[in-house]
LOFI-95055 format. One record per residue: x, y, z of N, C-alpha, C, CB in turn; residue number from 1; residue in three letters; chain. Coordinates in steps of 0.05 Angstrom, whole numbers, plus 5000, padded with zeros to 4 digits. Glycine has a CB too. Example, Ala and Ser with C-alpha at 12.3 -4.5 7.8 and 13.67 -1.06 7.14 Angstrom:
% residues 2
<site <5264; 4886; 5156>; <5246; 4910; 5156>; <5264; 4934; 5156>; <5226; 4911; 5181>; 1; ALA; A>
<site <5257; 4955; 5142>; <5273; 4979; 5143>; <5258; 5001; 5157>; <5282; 4988; 5114>; 2; SER; A>
***
This chain:
% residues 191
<site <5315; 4925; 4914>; <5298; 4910; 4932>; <5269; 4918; 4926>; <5306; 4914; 4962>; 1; UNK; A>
<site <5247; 4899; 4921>; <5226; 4901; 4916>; <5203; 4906; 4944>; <5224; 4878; 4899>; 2; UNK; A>
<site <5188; 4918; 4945>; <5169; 4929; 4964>; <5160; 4908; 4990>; <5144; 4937; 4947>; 3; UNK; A>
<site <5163; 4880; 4980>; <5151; 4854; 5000>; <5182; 4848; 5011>; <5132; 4820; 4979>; 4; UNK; A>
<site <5201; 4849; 4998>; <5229; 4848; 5023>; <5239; 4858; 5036>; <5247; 4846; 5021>; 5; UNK; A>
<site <5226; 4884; 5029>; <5226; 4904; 5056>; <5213; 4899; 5066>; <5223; 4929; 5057>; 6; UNK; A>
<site <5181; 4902; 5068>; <5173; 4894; 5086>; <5173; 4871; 5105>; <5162; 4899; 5080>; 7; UNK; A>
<site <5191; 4844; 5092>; <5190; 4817; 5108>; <5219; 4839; 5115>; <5188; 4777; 5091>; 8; UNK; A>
<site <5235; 4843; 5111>; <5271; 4847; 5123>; <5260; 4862; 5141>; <5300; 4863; 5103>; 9; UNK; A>
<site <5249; 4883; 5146>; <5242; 4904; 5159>; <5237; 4892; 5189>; <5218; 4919; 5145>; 10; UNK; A>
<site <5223; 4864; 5182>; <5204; 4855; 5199>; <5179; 4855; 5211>; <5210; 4855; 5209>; 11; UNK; A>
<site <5160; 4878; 5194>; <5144; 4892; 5183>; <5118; 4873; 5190>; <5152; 4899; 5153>; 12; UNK; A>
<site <5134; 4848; 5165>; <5109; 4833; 5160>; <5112; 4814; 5189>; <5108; 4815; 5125>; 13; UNK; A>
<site <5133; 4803; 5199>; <5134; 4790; 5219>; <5110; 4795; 5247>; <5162; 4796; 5225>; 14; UNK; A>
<site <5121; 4834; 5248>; <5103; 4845; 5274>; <5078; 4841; 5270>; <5104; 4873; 5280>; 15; UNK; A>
<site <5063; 4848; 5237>; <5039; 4857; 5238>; <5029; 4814; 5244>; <5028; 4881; 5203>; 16; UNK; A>
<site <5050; 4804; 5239>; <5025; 4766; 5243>; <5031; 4766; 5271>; <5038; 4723; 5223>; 17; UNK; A>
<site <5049; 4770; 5280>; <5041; 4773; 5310>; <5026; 4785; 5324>; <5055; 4779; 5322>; 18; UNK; A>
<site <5020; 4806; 5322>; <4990; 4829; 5329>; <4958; 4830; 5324>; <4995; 4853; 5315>; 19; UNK; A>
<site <4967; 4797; 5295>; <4942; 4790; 5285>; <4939; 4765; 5295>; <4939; 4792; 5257>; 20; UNK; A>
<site <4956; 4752; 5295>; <4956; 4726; 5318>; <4951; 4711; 5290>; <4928; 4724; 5349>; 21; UNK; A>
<site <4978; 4709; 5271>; <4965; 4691; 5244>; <5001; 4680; 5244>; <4949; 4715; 5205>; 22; UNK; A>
<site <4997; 4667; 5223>; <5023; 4652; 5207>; <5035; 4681; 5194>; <5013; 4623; 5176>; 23; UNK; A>
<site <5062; 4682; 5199>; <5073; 4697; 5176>; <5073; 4696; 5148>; <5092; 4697; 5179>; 24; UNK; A>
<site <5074; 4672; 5139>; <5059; 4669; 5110>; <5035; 4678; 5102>; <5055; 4645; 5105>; 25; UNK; A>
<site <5020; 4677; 5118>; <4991; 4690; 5120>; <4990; 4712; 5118>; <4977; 4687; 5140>; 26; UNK; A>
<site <5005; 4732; 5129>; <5016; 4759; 5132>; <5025; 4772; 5111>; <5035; 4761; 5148>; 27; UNK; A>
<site <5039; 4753; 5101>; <5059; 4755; 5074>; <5042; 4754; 5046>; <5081; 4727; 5074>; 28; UNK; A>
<site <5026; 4734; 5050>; <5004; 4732; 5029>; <4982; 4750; 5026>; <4991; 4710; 5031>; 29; UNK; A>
<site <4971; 4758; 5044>; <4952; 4786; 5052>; <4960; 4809; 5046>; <4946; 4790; 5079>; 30; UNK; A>
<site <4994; 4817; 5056>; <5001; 4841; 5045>; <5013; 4834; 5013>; <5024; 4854; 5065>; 31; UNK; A>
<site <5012; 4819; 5006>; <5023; 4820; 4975>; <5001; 4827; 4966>; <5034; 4794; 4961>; 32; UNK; A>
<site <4973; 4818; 4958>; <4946; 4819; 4950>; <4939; 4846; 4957>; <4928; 4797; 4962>; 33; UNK; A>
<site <4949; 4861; 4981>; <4930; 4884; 4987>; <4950; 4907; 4969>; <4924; 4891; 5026>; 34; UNK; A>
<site <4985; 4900; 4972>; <5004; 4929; 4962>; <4993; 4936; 4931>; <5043; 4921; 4960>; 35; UNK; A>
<site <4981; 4919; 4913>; <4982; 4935; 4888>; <4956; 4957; 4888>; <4980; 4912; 4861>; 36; UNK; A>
<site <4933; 4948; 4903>; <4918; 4969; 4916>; <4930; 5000; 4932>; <4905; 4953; 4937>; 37; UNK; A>
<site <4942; 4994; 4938>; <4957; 5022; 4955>; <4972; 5029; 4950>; <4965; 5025; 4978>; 38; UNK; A>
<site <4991; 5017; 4928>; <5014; 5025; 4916>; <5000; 5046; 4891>; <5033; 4996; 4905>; 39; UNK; A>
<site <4974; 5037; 4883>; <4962; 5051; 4862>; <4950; 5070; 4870>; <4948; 5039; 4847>; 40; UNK; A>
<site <4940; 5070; 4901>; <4939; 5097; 4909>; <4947; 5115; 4919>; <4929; 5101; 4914>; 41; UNK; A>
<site <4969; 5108; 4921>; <4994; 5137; 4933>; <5002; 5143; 4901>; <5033; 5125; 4958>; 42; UNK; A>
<site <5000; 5134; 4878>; <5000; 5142; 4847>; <4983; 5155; 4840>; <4998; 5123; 4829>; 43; UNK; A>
<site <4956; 5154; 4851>; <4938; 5173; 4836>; <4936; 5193; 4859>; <4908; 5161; 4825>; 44; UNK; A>
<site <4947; 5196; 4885>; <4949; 5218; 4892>; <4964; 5230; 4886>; <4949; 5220; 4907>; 45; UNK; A>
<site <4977; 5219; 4875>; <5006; 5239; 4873>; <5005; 5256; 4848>; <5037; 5221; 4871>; 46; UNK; A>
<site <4986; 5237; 4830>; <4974; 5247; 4806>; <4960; 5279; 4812>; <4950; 5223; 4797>; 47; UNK; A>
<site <4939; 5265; 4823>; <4923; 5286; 4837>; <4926; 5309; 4858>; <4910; 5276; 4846>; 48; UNK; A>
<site <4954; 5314; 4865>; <4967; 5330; 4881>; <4973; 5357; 4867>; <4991; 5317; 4889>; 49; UNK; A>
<site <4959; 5382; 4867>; <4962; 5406; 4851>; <5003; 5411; 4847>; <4943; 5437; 4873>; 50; UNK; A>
<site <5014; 5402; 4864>; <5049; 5405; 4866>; <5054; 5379; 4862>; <5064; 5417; 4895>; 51; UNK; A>
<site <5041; 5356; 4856>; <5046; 5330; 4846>; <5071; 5321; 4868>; <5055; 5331; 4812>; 52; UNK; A>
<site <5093; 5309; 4869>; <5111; 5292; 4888>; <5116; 5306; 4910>; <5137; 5284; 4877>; 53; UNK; A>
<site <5121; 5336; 4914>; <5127; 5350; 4938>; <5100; 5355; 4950>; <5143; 5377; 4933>; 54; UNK; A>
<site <5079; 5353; 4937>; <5052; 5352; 4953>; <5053; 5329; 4968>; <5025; 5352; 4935>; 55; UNK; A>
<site <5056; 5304; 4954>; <5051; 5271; 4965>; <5076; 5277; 4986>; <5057; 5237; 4935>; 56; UNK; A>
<site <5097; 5291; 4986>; <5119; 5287; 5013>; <5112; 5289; 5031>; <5138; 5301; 5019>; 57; UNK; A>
<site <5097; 5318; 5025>; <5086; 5333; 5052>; <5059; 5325; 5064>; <5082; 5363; 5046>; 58; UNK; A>
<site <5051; 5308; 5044>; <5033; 5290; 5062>; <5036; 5269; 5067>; <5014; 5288; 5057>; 59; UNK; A>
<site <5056; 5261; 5063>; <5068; 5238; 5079>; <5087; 5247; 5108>; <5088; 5222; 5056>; 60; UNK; A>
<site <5088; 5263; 5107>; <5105; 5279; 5136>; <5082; 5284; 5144>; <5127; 5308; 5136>; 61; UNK; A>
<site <5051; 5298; 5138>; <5034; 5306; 5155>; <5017; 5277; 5175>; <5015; 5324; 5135>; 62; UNK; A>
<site <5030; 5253; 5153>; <5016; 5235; 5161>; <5029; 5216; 5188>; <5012; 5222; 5136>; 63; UNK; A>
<site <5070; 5219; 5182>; <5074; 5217; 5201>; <5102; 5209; 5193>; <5056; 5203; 5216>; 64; UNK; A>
<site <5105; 5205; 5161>; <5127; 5204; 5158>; <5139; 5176; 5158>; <5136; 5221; 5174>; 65; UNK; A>
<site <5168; 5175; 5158>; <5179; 5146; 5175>; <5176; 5139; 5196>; <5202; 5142; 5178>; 66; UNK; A>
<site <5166; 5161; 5214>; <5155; 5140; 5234>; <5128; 5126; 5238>; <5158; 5150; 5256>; 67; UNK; A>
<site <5115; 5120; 5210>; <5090; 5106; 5213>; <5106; 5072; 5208>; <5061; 5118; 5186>; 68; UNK; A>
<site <5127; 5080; 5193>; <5142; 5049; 5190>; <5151; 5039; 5220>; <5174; 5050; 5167>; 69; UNK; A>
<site <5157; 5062; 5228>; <5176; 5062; 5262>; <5146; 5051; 5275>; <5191; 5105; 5279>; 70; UNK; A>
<site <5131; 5063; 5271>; <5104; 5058; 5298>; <5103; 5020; 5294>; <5060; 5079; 5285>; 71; UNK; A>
<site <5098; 5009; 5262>; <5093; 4983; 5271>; <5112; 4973; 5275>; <5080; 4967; 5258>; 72; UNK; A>
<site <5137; 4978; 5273>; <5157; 4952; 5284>; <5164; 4970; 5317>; <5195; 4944; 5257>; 73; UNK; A>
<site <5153; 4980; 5328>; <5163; 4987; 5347>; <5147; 4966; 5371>; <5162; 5019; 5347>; 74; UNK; A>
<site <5152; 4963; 5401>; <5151; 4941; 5418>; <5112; 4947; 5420>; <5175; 4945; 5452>; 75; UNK; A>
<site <5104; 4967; 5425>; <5068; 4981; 5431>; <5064; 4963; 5406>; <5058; 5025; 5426>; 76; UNK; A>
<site <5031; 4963; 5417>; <5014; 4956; 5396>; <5010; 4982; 5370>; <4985; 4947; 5412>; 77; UNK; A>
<site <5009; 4973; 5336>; <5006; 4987; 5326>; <4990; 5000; 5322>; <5009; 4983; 5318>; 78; UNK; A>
<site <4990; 5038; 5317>; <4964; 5054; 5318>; <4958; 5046; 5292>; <4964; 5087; 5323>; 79; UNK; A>
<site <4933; 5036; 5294>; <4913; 5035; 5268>; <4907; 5060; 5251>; <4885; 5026; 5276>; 80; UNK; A>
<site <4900; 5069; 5276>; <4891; 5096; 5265>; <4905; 5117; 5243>; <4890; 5110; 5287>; 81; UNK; A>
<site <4933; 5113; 5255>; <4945; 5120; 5229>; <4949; 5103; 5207>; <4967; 5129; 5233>; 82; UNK; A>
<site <4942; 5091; 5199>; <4942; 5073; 5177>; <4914; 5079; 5173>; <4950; 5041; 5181>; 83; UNK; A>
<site <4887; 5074; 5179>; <4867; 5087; 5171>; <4866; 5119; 5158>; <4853; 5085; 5193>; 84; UNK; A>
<site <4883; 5141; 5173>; <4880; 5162; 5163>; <4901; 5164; 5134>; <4883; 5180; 5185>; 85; UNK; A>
<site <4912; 5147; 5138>; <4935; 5136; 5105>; <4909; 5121; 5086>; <4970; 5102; 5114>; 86; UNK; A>
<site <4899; 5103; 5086>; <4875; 5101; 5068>; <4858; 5119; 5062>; <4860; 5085; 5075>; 87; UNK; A>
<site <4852; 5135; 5077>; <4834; 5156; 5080>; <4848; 5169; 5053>; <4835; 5173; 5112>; 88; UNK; A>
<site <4870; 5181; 5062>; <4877; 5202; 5037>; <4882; 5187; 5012>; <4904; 5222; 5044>; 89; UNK; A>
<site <4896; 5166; 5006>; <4899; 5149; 4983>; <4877; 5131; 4972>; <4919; 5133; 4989>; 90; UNK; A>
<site <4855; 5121; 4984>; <4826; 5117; 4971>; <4807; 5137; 4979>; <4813; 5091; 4979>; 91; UNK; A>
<site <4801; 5148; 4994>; <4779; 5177; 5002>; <4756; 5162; 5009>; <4769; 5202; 4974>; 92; UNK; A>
<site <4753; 5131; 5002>; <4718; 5120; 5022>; <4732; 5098; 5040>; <4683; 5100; 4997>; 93; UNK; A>
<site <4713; 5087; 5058>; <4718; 5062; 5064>; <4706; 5036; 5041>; <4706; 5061; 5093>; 94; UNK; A>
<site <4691; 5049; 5023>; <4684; 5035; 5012>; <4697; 5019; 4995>; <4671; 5044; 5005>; 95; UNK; A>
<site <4723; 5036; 4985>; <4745; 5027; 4967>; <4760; 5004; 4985>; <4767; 5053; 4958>; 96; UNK; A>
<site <4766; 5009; 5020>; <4774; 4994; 5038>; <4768; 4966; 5031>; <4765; 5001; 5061>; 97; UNK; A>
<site <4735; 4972; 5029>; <4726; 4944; 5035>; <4730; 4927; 5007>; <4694; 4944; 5045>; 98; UNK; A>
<site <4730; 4944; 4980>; <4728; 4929; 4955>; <4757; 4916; 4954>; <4721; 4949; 4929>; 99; UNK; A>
<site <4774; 4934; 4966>; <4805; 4927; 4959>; <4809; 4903; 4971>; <4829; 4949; 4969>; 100; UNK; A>
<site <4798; 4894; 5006>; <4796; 4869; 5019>; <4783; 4847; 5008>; <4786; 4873; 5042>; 101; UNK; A>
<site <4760; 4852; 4988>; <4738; 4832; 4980>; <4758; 4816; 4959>; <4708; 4848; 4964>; 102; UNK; A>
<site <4770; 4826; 4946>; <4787; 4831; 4916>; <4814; 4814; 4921>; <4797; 4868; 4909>; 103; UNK; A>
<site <4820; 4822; 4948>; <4852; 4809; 4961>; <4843; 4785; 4976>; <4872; 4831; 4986>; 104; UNK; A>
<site <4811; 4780; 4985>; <4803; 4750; 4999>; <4794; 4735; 4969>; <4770; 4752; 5026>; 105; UNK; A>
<site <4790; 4740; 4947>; <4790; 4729; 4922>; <4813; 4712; 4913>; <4786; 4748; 4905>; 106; UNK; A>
<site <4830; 4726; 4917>; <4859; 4722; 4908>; <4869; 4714; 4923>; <4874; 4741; 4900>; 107; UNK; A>
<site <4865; 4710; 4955>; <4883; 4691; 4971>; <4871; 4674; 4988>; <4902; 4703; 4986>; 108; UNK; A>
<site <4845; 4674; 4995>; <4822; 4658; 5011>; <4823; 4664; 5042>; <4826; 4624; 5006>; 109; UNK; A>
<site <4840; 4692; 5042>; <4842; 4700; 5073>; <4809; 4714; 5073>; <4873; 4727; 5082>; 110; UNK; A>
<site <4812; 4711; 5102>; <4783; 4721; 5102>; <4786; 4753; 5098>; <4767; 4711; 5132>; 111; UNK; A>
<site <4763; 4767; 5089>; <4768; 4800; 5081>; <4759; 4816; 5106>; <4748; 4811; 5052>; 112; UNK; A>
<site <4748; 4801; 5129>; <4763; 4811; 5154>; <4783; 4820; 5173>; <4763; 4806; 5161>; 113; UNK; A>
<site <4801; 4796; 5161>; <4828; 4792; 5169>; <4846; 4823; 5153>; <4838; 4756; 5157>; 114; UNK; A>
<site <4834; 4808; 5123>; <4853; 4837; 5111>; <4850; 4853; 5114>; <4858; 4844; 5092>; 115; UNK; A>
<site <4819; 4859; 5128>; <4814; 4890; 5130>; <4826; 4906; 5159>; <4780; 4894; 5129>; 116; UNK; A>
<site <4837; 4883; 5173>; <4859; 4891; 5195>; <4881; 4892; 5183>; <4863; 4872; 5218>; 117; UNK; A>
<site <4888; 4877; 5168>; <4917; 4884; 5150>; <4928; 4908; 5139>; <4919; 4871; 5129>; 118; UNK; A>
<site <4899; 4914; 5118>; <4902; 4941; 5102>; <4917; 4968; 5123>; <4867; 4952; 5091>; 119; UNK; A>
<site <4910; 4974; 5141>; <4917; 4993; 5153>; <4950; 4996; 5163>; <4899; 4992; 5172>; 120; UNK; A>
<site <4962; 4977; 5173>; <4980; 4967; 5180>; <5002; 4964; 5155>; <4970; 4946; 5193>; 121; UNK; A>
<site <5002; 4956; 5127>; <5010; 4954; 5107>; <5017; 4978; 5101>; <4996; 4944; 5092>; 122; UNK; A>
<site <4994; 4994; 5102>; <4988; 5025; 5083>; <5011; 5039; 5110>; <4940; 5044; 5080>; 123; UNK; A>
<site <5011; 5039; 5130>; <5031; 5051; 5143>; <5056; 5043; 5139>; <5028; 5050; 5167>; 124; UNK; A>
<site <5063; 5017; 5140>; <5094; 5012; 5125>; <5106; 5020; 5107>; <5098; 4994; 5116>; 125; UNK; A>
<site <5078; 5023; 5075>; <5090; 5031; 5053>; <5094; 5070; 5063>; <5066; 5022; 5022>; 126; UNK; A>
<site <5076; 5078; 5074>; <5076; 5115; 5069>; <5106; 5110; 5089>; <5037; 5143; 5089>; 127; UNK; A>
<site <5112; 5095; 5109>; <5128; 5106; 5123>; <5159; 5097; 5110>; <5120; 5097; 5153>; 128; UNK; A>
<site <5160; 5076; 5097>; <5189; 5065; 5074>; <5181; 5086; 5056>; <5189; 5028; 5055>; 129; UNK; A>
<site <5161; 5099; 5042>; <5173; 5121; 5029>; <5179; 5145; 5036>; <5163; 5124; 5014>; 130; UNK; A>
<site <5169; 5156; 5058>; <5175; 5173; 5070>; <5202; 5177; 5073>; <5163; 5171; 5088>; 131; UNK; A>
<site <5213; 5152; 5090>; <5242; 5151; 5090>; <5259; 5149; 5069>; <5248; 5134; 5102>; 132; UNK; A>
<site <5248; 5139; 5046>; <5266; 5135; 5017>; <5264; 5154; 5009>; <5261; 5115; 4996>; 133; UNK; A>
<site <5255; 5177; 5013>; <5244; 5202; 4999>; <5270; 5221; 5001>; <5215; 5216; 5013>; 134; UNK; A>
<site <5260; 5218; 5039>; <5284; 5239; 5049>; <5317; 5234; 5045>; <5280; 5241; 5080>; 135; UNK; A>
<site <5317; 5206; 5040>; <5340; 5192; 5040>; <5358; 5200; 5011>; <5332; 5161; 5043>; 136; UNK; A>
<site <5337; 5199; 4985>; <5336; 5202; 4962>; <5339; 5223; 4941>; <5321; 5197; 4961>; 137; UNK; A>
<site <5334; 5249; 4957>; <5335; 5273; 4955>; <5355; 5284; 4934>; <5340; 5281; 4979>; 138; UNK; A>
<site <5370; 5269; 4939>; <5395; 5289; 4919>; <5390; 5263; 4903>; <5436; 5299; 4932>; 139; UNK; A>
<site <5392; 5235; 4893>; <5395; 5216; 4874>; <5374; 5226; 4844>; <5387; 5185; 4891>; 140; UNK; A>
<site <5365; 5246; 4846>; <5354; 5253; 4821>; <5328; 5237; 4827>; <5372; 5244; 4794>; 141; UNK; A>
<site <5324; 5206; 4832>; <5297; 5202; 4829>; <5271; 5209; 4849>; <5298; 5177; 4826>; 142; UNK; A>
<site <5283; 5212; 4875>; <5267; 5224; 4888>; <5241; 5204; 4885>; <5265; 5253; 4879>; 143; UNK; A>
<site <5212; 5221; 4909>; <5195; 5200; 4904>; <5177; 5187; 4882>; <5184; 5202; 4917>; 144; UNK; A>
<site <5189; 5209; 4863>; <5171; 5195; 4840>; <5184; 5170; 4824>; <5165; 5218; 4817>; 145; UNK; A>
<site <5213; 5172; 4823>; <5227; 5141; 4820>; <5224; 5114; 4839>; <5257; 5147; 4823>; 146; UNK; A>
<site <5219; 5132; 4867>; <5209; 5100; 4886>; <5188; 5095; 4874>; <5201; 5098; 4920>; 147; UNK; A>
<site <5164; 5114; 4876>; <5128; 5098; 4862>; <5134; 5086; 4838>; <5099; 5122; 4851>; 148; UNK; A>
<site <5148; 5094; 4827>; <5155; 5090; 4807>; <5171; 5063; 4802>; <5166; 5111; 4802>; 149; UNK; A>
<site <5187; 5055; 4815>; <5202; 5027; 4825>; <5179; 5014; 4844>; <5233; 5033; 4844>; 150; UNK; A>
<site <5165; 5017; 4854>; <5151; 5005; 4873>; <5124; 4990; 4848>; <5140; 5031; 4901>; 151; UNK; A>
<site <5114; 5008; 4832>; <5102; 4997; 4826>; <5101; 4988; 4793>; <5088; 5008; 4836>; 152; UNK; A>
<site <5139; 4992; 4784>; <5140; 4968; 4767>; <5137; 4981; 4743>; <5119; 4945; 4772>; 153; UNK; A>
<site <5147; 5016; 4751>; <5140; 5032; 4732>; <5124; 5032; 4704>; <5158; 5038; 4729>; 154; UNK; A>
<site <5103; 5014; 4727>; <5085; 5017; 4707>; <5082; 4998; 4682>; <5089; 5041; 4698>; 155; UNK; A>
<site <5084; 4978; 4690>; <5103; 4953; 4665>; <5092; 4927; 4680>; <5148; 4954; 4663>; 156; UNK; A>
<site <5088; 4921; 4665>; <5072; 4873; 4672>; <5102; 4866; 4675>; <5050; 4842; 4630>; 157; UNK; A>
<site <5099; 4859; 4695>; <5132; 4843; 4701>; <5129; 4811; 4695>; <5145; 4845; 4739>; 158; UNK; A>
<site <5146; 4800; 4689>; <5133; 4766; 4681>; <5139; 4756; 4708>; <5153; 4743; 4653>; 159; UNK; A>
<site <5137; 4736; 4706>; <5138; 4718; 4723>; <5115; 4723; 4753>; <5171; 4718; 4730>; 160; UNK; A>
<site <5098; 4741; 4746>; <5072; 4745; 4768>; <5078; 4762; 4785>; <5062; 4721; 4784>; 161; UNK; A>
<site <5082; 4755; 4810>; <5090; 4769; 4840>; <5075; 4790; 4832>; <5125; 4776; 4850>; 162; UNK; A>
<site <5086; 4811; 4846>; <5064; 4845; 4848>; <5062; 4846; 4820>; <5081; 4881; 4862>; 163; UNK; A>
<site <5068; 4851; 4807>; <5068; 4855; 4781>; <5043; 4849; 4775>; <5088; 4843; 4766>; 164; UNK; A>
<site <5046; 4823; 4776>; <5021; 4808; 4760>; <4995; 4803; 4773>; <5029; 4780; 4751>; 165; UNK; A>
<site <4996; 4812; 4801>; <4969; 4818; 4816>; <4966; 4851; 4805>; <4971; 4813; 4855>; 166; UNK; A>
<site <4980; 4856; 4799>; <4967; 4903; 4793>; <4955; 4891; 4762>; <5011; 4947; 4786>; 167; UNK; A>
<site <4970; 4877; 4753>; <4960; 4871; 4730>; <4928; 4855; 4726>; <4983; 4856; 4720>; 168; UNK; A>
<site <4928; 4841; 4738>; <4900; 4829; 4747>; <4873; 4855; 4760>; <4910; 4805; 4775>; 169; UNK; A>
<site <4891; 4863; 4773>; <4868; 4890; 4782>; <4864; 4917; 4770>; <4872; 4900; 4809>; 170; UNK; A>
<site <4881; 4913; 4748>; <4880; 4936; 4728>; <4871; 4923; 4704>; <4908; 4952; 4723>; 171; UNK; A>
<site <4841; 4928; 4707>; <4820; 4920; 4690>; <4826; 4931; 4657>; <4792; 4932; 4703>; 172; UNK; A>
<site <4827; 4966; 4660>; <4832; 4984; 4636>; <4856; 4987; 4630>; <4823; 5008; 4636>; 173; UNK; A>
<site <4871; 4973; 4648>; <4904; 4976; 4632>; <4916; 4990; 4633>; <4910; 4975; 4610>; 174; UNK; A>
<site <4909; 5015; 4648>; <4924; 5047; 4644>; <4940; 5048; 4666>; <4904; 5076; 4644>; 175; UNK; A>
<site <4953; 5021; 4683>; <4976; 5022; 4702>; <4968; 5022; 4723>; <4993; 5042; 4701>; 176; UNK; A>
<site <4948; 5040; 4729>; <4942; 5043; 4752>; <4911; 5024; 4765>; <4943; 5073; 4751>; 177; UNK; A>
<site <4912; 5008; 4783>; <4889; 4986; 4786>; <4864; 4999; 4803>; <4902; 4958; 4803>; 178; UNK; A>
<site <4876; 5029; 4825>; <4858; 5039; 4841>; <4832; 5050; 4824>; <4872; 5060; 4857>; 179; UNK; A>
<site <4837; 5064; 4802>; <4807; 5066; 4788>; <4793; 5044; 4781>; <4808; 5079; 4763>; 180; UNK; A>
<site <4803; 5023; 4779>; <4784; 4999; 4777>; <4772; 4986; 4800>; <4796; 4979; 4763>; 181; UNK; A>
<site <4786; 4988; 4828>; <4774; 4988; 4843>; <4761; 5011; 4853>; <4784; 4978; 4855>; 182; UNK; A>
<site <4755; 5029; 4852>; <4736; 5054; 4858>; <4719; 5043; 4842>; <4744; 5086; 4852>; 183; UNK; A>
<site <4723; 5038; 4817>; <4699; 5034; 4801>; <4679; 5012; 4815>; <4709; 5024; 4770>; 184; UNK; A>
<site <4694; 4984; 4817>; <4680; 4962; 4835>; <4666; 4964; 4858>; <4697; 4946; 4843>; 185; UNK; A>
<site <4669; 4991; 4867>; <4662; 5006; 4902>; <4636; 5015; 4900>; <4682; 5037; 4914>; 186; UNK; A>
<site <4645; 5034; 4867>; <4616; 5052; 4871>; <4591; 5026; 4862>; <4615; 5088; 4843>; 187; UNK; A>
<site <4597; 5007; 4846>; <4583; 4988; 4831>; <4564; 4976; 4859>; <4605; 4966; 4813>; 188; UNK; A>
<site <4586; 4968; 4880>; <4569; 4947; 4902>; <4557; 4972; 4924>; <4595; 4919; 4923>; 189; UNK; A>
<site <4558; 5002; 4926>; <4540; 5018; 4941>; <4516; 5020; 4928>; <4549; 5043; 4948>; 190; UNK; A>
<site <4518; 5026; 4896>; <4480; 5020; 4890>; <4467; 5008; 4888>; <4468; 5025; 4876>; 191; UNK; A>
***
């Protein structure tokens, strides 16, 4: 199962168009455009993690674990906040926030308002489905570097478009990963 059927099965994407007061398609289209952004940066953190995958665990438990997946489908309104402090560690500015929304209202004509309520809410689904696939995973040998790793297509142009072919579109230099190209686009529109 690919990353957007969880999140529509989950009901994920259902809660967050209700909370935004949109079409679920709308929901659906926003988080497709925003996951290859955040999928690429739980990759270069993990990159960047001195203990590499057991670093990214443990900060995904510090962050809140499966229950950041639990927080948005649960009946309360969703904490943002944790989804903000999940961008926080996987882009490090808001600036990347805003490039990653500008980039995903390009590509789907939602407004980059809208997505920039989305982003947060998304980025908690994905840390909190891996969180749980992690712990779940444990003994299957792939552990979380086989989910990032499945999540984002290990790294390979998939045909037929879908995620694939949006990471592919935002991975300017080709090296798999699309978040350096948006950092790059970030620092470009602060000077």
């Amino acid at each position: 199962m690919n990353i957007m059927d969880m999140l529509q099965q989950s009901g994920g994407i259902g809660t967050m168009a209700k909370e935004l007061g949109v079409n679920e398609s709308v929901a659906q289209a926003g988080a497709a455009a925003l996951l290859p952004a955040i999928l690429g940066g739980f990759k270069k953190t993990t990159q960047a993690q001195p203990s590499g995958l057991d670093g990214l665990g443990g900060l995904l438990g510090q962050l809140g674990g499966g229950g950041l997946l639990d927080s948005v489908l649960g009946t309360q309104p969703t904490p943002v906040s944790k989804g903000n402090e999940v961008l926080g560690q996987i882009f490090g500015s808001k600036e990347v926030s805003r490039t990653v929304a500008a980039g995903a209202e390009q590509q789907t004509g939602i407004s980059s308002d809208l997505l920039k309520k989305m982003l947060p809410v998304v980025a908690m689904m994905v840390a909190g489905y891996m969180a749980k696939e992690s712990s779940g995973s444990a003994g299957n040998g792939g552990g979380l570097g086989g989910l990032i790793g499945g999540l984002l297509g290990g790294g390979s142009k998939t045909s037929g478009g879908g995620l694939g072919g949006v990471a592919s579109m935002l991975d300017l230099n080709g090296d798999g990963n699309p978040l350096d190209d948006i950092i790059g686009m970030a620092g470009k529109l602060v000077r």
